[in-house]
N, CA, C and O atoms as a GROMACS GRO file, in nm:
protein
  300
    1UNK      N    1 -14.613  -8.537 -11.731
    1UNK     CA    2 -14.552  -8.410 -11.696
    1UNK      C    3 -14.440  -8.379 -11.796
    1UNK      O    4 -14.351  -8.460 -11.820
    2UNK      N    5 -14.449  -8.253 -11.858
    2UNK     CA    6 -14.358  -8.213 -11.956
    2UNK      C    7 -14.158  -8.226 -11.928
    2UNK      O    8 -14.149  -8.189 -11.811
    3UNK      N    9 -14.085  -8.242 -11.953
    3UNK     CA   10 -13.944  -8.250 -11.917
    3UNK      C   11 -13.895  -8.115 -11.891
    3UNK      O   12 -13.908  -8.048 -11.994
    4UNK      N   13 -13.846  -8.048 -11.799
    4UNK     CA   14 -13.777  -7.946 -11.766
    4UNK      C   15 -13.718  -7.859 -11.836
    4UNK      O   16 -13.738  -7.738 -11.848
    5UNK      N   17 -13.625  -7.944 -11.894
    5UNK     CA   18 -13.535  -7.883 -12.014
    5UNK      C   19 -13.543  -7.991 -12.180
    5UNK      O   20 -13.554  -8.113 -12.196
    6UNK      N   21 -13.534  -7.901 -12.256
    6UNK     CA   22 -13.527  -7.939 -12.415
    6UNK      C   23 -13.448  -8.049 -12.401
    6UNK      O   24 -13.357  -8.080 -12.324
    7UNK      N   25 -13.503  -8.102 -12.491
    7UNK     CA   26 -13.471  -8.237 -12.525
    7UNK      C   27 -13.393  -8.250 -12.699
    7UNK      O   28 -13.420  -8.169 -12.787
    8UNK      N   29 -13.316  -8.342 -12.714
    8UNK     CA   30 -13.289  -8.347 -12.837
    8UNK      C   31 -13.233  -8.503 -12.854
    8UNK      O   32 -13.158  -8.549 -12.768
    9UNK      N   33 -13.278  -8.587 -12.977
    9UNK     CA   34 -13.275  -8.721 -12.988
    9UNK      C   35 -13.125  -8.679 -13.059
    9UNK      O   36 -13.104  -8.560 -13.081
   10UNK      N   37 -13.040  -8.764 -13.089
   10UNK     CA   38 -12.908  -8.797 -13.213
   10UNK      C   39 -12.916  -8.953 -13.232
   10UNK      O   40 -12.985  -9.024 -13.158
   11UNK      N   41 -12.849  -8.996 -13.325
   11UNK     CA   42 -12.849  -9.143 -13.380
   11UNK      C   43 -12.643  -9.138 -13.440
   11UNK      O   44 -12.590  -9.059 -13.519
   12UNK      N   45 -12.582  -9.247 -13.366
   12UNK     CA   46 -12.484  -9.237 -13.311
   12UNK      C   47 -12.447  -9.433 -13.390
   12UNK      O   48 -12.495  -9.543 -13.365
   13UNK      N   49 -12.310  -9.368 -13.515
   13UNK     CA   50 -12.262  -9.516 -13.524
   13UNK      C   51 -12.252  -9.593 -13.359
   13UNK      O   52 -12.287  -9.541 -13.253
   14UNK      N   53 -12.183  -9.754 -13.385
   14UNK     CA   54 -12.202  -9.830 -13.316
   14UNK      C   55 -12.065  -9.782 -13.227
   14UNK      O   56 -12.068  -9.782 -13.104
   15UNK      N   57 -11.960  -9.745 -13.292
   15UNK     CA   58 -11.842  -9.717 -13.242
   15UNK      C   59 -11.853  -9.608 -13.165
   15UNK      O   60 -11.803  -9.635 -13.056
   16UNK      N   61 -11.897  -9.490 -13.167
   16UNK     CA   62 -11.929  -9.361 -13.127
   16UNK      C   63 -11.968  -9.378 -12.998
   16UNK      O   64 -11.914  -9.340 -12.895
   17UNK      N   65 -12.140  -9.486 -13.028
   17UNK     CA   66 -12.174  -9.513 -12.909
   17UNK      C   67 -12.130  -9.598 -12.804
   17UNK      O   68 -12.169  -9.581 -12.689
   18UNK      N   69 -12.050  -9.687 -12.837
   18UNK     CA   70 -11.923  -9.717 -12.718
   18UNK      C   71 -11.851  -9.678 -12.688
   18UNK      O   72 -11.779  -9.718 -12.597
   19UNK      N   73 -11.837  -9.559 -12.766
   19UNK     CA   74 -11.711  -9.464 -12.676
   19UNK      C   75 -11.797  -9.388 -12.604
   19UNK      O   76 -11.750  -9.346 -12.498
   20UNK      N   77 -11.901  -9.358 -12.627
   20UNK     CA   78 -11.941  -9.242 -12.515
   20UNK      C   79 -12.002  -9.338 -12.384
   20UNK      O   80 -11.975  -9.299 -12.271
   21UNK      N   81 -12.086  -9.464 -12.401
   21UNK     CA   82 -12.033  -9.571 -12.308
   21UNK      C   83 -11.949  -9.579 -12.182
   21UNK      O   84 -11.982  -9.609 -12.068
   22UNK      N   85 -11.813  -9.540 -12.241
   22UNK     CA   86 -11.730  -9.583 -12.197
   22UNK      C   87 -11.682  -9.482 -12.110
   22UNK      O   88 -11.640  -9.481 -11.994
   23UNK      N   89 -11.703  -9.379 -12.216
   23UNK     CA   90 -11.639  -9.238 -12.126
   23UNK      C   91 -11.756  -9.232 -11.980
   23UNK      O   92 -11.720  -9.216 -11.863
   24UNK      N   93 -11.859  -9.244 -12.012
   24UNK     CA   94 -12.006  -9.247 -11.891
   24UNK      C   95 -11.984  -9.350 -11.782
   24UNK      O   96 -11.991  -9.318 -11.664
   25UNK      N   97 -11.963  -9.450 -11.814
   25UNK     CA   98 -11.898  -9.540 -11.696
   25UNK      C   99 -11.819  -9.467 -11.645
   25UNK      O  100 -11.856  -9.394 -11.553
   26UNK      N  101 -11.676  -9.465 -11.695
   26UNK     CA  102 -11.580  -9.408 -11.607
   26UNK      C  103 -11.587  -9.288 -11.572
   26UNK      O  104 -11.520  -9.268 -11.471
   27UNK      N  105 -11.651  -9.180 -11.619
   27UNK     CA  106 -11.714  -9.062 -11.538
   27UNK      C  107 -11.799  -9.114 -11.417
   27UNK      O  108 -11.792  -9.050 -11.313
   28UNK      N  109 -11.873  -9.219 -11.424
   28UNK     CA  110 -11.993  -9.260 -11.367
   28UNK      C  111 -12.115  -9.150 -11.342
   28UNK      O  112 -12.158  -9.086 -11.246
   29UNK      N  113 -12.146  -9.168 -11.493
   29UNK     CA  114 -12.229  -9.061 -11.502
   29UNK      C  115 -12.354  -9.130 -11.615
   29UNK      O  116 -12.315  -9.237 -11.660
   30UNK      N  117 -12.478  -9.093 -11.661
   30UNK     CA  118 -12.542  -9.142 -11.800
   30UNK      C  119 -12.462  -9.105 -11.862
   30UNK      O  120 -12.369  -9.031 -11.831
   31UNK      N  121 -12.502  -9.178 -12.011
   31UNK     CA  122 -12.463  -9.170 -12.140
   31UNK      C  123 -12.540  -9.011 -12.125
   31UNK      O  124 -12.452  -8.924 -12.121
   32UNK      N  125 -12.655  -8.964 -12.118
   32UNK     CA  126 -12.653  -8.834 -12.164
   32UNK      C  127 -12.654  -8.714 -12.121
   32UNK      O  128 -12.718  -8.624 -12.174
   33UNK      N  129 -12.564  -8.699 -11.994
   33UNK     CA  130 -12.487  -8.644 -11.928
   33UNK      C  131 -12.360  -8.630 -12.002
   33UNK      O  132 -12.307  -8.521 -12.021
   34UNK      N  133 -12.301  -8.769 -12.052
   34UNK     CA  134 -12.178  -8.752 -12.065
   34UNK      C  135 -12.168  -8.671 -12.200
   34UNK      O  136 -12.086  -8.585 -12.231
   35UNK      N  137 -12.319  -8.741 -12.300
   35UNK     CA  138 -12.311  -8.652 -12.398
   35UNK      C  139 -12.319  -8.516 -12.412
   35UNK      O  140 -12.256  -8.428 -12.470
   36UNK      N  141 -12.435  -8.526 -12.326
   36UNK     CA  142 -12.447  -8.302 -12.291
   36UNK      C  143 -12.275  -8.218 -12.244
   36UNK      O  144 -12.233  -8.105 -12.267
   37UNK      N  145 -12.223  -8.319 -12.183
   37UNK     CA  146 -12.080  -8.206 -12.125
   37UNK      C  147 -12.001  -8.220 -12.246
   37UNK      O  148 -11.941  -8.119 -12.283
   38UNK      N  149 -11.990  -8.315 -12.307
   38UNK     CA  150 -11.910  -8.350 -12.442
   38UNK      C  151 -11.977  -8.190 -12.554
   38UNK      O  152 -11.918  -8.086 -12.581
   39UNK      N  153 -12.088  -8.226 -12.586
   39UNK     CA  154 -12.120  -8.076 -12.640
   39UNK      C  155 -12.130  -7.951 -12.568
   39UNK      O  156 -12.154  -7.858 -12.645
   40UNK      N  157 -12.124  -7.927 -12.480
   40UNK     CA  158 -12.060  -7.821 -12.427
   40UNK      C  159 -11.934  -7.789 -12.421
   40UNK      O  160 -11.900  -7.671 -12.407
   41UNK      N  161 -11.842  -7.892 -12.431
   41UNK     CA  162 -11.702  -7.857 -12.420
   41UNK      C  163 -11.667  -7.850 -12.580
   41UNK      O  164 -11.554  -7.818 -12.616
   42UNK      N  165 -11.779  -7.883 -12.680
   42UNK     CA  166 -11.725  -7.910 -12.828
   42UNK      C  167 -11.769  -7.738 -12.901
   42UNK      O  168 -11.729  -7.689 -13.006
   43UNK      N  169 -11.855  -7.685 -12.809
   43UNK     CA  170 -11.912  -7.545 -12.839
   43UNK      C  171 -11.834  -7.424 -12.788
   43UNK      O  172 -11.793  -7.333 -12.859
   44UNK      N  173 -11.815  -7.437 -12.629
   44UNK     CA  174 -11.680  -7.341 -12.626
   44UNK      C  175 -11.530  -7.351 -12.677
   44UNK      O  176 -11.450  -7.259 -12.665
   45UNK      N  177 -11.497  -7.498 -12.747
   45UNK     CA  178 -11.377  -7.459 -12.808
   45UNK      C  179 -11.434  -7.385 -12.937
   45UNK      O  180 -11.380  -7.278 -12.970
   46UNK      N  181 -11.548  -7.439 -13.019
   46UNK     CA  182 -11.599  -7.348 -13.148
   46UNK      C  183 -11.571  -7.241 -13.095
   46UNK      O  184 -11.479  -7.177 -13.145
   47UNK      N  185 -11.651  -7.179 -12.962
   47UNK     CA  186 -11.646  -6.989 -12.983
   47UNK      C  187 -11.511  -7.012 -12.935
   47UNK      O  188 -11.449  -6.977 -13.035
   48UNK      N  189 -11.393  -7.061 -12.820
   48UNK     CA  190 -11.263  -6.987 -12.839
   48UNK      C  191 -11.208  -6.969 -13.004
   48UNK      O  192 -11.134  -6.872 -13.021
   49UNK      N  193 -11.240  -7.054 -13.125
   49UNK     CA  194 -11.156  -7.053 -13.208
   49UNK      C  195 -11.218  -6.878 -13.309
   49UNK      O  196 -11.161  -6.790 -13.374
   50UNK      N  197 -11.335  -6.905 -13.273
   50UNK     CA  198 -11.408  -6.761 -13.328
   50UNK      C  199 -11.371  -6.657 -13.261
   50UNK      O  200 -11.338  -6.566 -13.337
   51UNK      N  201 -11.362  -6.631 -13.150
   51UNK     CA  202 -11.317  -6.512 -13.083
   51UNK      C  203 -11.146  -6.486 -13.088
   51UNK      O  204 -11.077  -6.385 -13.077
   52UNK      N  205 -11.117  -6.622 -13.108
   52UNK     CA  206 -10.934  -6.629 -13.175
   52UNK      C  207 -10.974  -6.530 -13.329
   52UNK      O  208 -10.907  -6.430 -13.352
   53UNK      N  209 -11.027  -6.550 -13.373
   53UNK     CA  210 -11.032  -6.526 -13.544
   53UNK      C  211 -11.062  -6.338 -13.506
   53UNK      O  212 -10.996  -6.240 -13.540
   54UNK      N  213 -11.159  -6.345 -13.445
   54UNK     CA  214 -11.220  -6.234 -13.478
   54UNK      C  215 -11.074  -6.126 -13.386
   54UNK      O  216 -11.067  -6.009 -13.425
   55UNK      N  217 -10.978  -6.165 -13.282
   55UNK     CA  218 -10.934  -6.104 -13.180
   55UNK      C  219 -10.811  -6.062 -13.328
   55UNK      O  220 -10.754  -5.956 -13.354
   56UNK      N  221 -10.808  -6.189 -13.391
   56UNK     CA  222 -10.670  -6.167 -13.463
   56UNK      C  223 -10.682  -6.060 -13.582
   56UNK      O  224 -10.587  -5.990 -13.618
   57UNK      N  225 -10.814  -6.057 -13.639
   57UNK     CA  226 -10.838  -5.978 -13.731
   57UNK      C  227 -10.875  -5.834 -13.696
   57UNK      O  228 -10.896  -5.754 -13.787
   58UNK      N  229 -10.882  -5.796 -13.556
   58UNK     CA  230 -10.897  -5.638 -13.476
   58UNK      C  231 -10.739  -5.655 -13.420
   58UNK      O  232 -10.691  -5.563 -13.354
   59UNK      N  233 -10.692  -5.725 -13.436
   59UNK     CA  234 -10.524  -5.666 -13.439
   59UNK      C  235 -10.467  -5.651 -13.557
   59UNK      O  236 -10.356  -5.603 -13.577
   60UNK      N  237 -10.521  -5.681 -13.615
   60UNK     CA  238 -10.432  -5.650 -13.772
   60UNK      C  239 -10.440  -5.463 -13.838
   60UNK      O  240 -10.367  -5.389 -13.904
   61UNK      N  241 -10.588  -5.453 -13.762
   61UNK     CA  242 -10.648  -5.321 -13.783
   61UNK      C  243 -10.608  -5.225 -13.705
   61UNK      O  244 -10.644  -5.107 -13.710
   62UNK      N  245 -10.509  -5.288 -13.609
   62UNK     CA  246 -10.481  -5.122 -13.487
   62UNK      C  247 -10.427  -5.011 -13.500
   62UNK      O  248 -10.330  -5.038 -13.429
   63UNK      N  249 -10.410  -4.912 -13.529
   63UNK     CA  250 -10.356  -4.816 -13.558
   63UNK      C  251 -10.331  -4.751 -13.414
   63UNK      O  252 -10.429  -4.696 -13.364
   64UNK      N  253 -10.180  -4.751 -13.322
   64UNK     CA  254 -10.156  -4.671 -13.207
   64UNK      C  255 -10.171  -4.509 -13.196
   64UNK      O  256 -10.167  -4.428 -13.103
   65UNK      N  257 -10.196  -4.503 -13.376
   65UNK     CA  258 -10.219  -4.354 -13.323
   65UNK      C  259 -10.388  -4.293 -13.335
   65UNK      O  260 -10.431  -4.180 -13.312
   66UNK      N  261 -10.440  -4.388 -13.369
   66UNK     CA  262 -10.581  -4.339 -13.326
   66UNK      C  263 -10.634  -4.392 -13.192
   66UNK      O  264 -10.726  -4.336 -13.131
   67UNK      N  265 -10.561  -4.522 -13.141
   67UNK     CA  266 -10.617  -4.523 -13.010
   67UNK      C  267 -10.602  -4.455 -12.880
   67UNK      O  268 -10.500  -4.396 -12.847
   68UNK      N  269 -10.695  -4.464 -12.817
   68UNK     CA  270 -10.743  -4.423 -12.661
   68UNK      C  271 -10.706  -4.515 -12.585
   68UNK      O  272 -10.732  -4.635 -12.589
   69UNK      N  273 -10.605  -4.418 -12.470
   69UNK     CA  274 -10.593  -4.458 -12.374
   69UNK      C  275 -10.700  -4.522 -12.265
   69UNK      O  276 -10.816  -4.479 -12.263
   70UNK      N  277 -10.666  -4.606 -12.190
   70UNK     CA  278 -10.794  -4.667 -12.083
   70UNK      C  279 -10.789  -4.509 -11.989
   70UNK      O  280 -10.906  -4.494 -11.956
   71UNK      N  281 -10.728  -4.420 -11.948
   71UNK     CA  282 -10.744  -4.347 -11.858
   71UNK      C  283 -10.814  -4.246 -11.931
   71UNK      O  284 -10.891  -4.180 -11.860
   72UNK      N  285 -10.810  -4.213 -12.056
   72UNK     CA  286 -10.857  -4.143 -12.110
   72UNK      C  287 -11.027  -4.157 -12.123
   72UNK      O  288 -11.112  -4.068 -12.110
   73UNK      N  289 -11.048  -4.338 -12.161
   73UNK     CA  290 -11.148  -4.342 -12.175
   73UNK      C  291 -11.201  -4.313 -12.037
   73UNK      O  292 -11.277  -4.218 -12.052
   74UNK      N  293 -11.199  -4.341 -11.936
   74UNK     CA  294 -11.274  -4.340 -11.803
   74UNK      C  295 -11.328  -4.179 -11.777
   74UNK      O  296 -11.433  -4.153 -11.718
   75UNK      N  297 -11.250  -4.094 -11.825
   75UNK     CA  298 -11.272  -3.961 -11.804
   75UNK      C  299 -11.456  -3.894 -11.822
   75UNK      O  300 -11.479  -3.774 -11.803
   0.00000   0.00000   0.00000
């Protein structure tokens, strides 16, 4: 029977893989559990730092006198 969800192999120094080990025990969780939340938490800091970049570079661009008010826009 096929697996549910995608699968993906990695190959992990010796050190790496005792830390994630370690972190999985004391979660008490698998190793690839612990690895899947580890890349999930390593992907939304990527997009916070991108949506930091992109937020900072549409403030550099504001001009108060071309913008619209929120009441304005709703109209």
């Amino acid at each position: 029977m096929p697996a549910k969800n995608p699968r993906v192999n990695i190959v992990l120094d010796r050190l790496l893989y005792a830390a994630l080990g370690r972190l999985a025990e004391r979660d008490g969780i698998s190793m690839s559990l612990e690895a899947r939340d580890l890349i999930k938490e390593a992907l939304e800091a990527k997009e916070d730092v991108y949506w930091d970049l992109v937020a900072a570079d549409r403030a550099g661009t504001y001009n108060a006198k071309k913008s619209v008010s929120h009441k304005d826009v709703w109209r």
